[in-house]
N, C-alpha and C positions, 0 to 999 in steps of 0.2 A: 424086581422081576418084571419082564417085557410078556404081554400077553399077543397074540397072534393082530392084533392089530397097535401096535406099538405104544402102548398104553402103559406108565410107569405107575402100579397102581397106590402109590403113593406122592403121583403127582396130579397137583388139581389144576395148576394151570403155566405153562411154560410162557415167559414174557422174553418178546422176543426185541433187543435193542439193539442201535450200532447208528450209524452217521444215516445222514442222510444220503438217499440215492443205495444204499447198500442193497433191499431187496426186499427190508421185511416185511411188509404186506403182501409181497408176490409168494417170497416163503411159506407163511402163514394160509395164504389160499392154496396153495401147492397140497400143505401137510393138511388141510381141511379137507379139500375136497378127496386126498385117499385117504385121509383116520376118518371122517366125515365128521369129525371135531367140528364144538364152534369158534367162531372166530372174532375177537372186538377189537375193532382199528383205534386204540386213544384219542389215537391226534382229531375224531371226529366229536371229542365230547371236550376239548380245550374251554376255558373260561369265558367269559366274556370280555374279558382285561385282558386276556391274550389276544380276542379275534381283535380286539380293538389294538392292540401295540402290529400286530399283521398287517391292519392297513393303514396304519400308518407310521409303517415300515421304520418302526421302534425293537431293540432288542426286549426279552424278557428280563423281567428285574428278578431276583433271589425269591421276592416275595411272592411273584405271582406264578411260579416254578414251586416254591413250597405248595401253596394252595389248592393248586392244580394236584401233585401229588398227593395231597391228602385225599380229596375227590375224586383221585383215581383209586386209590383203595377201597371206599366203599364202594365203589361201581363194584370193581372186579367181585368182592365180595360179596356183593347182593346177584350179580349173576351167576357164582358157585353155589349159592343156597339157590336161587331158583333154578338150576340142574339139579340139587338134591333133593328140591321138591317133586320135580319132574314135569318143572312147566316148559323147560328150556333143554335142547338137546345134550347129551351126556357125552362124555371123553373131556378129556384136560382141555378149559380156554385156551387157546392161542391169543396170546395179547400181543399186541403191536405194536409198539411205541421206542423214539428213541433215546431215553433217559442217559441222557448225557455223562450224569455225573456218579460219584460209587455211592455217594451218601442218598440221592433217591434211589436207588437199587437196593441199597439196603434196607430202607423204608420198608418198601415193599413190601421185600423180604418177611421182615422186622411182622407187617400188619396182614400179609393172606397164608395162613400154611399149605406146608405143598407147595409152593411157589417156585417155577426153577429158572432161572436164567440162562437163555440162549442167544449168543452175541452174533449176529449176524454181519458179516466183514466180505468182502471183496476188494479185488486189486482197486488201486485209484484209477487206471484209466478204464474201467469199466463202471466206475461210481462217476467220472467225468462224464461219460458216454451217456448213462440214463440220464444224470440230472441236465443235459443239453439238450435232449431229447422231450422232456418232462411237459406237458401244458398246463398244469395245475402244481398249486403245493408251494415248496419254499424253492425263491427262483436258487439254481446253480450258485449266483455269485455270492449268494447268503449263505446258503451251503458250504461253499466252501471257506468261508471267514469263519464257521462255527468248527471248523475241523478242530482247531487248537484248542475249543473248549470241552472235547471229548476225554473222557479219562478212559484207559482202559480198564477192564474189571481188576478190584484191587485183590480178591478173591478169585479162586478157581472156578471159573464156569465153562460151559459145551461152548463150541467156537463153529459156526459151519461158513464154507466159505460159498459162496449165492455166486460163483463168477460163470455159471455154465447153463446144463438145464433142469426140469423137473425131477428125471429121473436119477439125475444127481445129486439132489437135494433132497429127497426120500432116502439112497444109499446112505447118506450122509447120517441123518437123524435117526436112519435103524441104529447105524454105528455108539451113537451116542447115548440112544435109551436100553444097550444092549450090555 
């Protein structure tokens, strides 16, 4: 059941994933700033073994993709308790990350309850268009070599497509928590 500020009250935090360039921290600040939800960007707490394979522009191995997922589970989890303490503002995290594959999603899943999955997708020449556009992050050309390593949800999950504007993207997500 959807309360007047689109709050699934049985969801504690929707993670929102999909390729790179797709939208989802623009998403994510979209639906924060009108649910006034908070918001944690992943990709800003990656490993050390990550930042280190980043510059020097090494892929991620199995291993440091397991790890990372693990570490991103207690995060998320230690920030849903500190909302139930009420040190931290209240409504479902929005998490931002783009968990490639169905076995880390299911993780997740697996380790924060409530957890929902929201796949964020747009057309490819609008995923072209940001990541050419981008000054930070992972360049376009990386981007687009990680395309093939995407799976889509092997499960049924909400799907919004981020190709247009904000008030788009709120219609969208009433749609979904409705």
């Amino acid at each position: 059941m959807e309360d007047q500020k689109g709050n699934n009250s049985t969801t504690s935090a929707w993670l929102l994933f999909g390729l790179s360039g797709s939208g989802k921290n623009y998403v994510a600040d979209v639906l924060a700033s009108h649910y006034g939800w908070p918001v944690y960007h992943a990709d800003d707490d990656i490993t050390p073994a990550m930042r280190r394979a980043l510059a020097e522009a090494r892929p991620f191995t199995e291993q440091m993709r397991d790890e990372f997922f693990q570490l991103l589970a207690d995060k998320i989890n230690a920030r849903l308790q500190a909302a139930q303490d009420g040190s931290t503002p209240t409504g479902p995290l929005l998490v931002t990350q783009g968990v490639y594959k169905n076995r880390h999603r299911h993780y997740l899943q697996s380790r924060i309850p409530g957890l929902r999955l929201l796949w964020i997708d747009a057309l490819p020449q609008v995923i072209d268009r940001r990541l050419e556009s981008r000054c930070e992050g992972i360049s376009a050309d990386s981007a687009r070599a990680l395309v093939k390593d995407f799976e889509a949800p092997a499960v049924a999950c909400a799907r919004l497509q981020n190709n247009s504007d904000a008030e788009n993207i709120i219609s969208q997500f009433r749609a979904i928590v409705s």
